[in-house]
DOFIMAR-807222 format. One line per 2 residues: number of its first residue (from 1); for each residue x, y, z of C-alpha. Coordinates in steps of 0.001 Angstrom, whole numbers, plus 500000, padded with zeros to 6 digits. Layout:
BEGIN
NUM) X/Y/Z ~ ...
# end
This chain:
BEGIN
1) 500000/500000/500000 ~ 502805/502404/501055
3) 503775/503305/497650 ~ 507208/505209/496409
5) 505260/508395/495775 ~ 504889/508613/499897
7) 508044/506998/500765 ~ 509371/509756/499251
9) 507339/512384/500778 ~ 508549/510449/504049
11) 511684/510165/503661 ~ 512312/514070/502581
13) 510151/514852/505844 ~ 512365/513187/508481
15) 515888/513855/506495 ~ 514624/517927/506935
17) 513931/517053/510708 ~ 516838/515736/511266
19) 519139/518379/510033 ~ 516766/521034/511923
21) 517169/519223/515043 ~ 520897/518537/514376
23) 521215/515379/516727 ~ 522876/513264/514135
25) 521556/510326/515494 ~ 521043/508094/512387
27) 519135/505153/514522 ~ 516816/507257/515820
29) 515905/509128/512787 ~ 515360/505620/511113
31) 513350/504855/513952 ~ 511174/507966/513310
33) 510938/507447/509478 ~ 509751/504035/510274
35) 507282/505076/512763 ~ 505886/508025/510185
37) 505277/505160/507739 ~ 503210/503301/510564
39) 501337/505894/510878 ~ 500450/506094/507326
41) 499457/502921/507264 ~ 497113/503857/510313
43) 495281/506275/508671 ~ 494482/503653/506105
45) 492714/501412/508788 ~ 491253/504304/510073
47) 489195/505557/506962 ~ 487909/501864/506451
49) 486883/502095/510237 ~ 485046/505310/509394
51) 482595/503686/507161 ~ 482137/501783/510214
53) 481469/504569/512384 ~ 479284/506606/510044
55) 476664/503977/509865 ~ 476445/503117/513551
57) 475877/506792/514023 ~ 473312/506674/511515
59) 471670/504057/513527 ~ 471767/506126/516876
61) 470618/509386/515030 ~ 467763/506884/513882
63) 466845/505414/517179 ~ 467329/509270/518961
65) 464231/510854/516635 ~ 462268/506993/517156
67) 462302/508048/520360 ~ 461557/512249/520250
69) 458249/514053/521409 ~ 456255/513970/518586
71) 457998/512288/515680 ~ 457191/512147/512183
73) 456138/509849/510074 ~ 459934/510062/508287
75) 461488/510040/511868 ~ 459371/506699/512427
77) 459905/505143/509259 ~ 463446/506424/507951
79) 464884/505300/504991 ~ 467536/501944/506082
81) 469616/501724/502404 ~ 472680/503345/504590
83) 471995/501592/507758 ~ 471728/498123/505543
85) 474493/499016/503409 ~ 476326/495543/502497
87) 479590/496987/501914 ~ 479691/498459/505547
89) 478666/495374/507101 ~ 481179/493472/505498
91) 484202/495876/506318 ~ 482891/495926/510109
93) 483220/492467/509738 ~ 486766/492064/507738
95) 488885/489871/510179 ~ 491802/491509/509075
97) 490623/495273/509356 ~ 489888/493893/513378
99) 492600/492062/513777 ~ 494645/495637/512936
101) 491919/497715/515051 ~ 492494/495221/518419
103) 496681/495095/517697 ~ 497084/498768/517415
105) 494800/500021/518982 ~ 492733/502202/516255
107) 489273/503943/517442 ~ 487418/506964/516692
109) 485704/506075/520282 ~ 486345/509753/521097
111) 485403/511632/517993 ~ 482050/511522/518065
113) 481519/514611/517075 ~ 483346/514453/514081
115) 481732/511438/513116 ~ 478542/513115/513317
117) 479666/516087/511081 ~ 481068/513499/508734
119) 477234/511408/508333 ~ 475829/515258/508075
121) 478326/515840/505315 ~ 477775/512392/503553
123) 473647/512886/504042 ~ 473598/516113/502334
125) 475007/514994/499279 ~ 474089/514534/495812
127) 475755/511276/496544 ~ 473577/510230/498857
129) 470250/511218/496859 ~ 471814/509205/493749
131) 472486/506200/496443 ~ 468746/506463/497534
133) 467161/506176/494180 ~ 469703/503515/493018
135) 469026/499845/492412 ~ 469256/497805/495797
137) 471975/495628/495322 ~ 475947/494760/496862
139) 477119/497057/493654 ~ 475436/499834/494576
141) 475982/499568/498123 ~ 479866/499164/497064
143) 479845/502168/494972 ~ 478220/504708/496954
145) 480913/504427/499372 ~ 483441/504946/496966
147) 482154/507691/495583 ~ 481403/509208/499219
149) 485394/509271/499301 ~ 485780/510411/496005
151) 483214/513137/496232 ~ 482723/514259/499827
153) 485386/513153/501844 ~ 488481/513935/499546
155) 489520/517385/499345 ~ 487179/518375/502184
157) 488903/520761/504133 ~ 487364/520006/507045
159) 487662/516816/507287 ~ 491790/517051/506178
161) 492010/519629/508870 ~ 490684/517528/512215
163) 492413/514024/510539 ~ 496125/516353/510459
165) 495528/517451/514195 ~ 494753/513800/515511
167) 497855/513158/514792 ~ 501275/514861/513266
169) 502344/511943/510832 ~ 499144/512594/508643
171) 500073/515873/507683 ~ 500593/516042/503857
173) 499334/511821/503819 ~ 495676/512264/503492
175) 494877/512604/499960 ~ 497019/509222/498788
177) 495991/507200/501839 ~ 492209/508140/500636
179) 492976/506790/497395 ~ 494346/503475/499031
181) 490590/503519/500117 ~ 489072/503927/497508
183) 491137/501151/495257 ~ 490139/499114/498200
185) 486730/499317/498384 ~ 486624/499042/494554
187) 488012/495589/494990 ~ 485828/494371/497669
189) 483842/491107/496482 ~ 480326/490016/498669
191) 481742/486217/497715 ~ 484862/487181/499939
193) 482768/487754/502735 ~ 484981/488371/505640
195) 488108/487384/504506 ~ 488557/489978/501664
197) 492212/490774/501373 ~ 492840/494370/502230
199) 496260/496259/501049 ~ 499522/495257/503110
201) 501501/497717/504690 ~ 504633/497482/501599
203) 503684/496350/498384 ~ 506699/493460/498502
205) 510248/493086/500136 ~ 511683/495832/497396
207) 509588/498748/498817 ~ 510897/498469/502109
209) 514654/497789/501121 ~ 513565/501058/498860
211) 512801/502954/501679 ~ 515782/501816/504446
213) 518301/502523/501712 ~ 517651/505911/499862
215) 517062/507205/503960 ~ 520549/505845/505006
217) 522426/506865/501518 ~ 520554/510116/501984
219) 522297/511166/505429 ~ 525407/508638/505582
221) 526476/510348/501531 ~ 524805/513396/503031
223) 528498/515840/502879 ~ 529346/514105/499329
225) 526245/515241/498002 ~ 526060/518333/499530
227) 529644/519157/498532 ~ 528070/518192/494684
229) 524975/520358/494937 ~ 527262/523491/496425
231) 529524/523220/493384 ~ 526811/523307/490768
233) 524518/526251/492518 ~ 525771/529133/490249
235) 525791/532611/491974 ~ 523984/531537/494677
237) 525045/530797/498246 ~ 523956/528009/500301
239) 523058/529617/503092 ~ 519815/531875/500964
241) 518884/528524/499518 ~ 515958/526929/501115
243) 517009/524451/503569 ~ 513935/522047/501603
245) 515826/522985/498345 ~ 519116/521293/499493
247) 517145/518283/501258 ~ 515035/517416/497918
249) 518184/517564/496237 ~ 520103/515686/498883
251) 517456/512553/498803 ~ 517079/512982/494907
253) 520572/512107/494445 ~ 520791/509466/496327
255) 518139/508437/494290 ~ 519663/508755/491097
257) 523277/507096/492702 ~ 522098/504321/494472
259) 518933/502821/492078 ~ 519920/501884/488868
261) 516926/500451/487886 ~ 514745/503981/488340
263) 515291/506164/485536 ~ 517017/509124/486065
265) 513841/511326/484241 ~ 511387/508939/486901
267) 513357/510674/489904 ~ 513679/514249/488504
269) 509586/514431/487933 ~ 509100/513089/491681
271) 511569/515342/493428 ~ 510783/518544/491067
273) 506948/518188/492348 ~ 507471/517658/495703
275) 509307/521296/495304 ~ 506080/522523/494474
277) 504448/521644/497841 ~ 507235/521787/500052
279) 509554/524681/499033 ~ 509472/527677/497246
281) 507199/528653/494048 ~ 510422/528855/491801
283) 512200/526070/493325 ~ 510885/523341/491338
285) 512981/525268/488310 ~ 516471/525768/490242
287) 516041/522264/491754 ~ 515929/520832/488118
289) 518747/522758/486525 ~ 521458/522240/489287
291) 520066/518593/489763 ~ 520797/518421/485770
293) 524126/520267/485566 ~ 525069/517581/488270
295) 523877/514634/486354 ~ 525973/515934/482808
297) 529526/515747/485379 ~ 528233/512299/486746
299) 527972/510896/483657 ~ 531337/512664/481909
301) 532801/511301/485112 ~ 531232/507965/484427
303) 530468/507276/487280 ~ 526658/507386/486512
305) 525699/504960/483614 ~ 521973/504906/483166
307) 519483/507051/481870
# end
């Protein structure tokens, strides 16, 4: 699930940290970059949970106007697609989603309130209507919580907002995580009942060997590349570069020396937009020329051979 787009982001994350702190303490950085990625894979389990959530606070909101002074006919008899929604009762029972939920202890026990907000969003919606008038079957079930990700929860400030406060790692993970989500619940199958596989935390054995070694070549080549990026950076001093600049660079070429099997054009897109979220507006364009005047004396050199 943790793909190389967010190991990335990761990685360039704690390398910054760990020159701000300046503790030079490789293990625990590691440690920290391993925890972030933890985390991440959290705030997967948590957005399947929340479909969870949502419809047994559907069901108390239901039982709560049962019960009023004076209820309507509507509060009596309320519409039950969402309550009986077939995807949602199969994720509340995925063995694997609880076996995750009891190990590491993931809950939205106190966030009831956002919960609520989240139903109120999720009822309001055009999505919803559609889901309402929409043939009762496990499909349709299936697909109105995908597009209640896709539509309502994605890009919703509010909701990005309260997930980045509960806790620090999520910052900047939200969007791709809700993607893993969504490509989940796409592949859901009623036949797979309560065993459907959900996403592991690394894709295979090569994604986390990815991520140990660009960290570690990243800090332990850290003054070699440095020393590189210093002698390419053209009437400009270190020190008025943006400390981000020199750390997307930093990572990007250890990249570039340590992969040979990611093309050298593969690594320039990746770290050239992450300079467009996490430095300044023209740094995506300084980044890419010194990175390139860099790569033309690698390969005179020869000591970089691929393309």
């Amino acid at each position: 699930m943790i793909n190389r787009i967010l190991i990335r982001i990761k990685v360039l994350q704690i390398v910054y940290a760990y020159y701000q702190k300046g503790n030079n303490d490789l293990r625990v950085a590691e440690n920290e970059l391993l925890l972030s990625l933890r985390r991440s894979y959290d705030l997967y389990h948590y957005l399947l949970l929340l479909i969870v959530e949502v419809t047994r606070m559907y069901e108390h909101v239901i039982e709560i106007r049962r019960n009023k002074y004076r209820p309507t006919d509507e509060d009596i008899n309320p519409d039950m697609r969402m309550l009986n929604n077939r995807l949602a009762a199969q994720i509340a029972d995925n063995e694997h989603l609880q076996k995750y939920v009891k190990e590491h202890g993931v809950s939205w026990g106190s966030d009831r309130d956002f919960i609520k907000k989240v139903l109120e969003l999720i009822v309001k919606s055009d999505v919803y209507k559609d889901y309402l008038s929409s043939e009762d079957t496990y499909e349709a079930d299936r697909d109105f919580w995908r597009f209640v990700f896709k539509r309502v929860i994605s890009n919703n400030e509010f909701i990005e907002d309260y997930l980045e406060e509960k806790c620090i790692y999520w910052n900047e993970d939200v969007d791709i995580i809700e993607s893993f989500v969504i490509k989940t619940i796409k592949r859901f199958d009623e036949k797979a009942g309560n065993e459907q596989e959900l996403m592991p935390m690394f894709n295979n054995n090569d994604d986390y060997d990815y991520v140990i070694k660009l960290f570690r070549q990243t800090l332990l080549h850290g003054d070699e590349y440095r020393a590189r990026i210093n002698n390419h950076m053209k009437n400009w001093e270190s020190e008025r570069v943006a400390n981000m600049d020199l750390v997307i660079m930093q990572v990007a070429l250890a990249e570039i020396m340590n992969f040979p099997t990611i093309p050298v054009n593969v690594t320039f897109n990746e770290y050239i937009d992450a300079a467009k979220y996490y430095s300044t507006p023209k740094s995506g364009i300084f980044i890419n020329g010194v990175l390139d005047s860099i790569i033309e004396e690698l390969k005179k050199d020869k000591l970089l051979l691929k393309n």
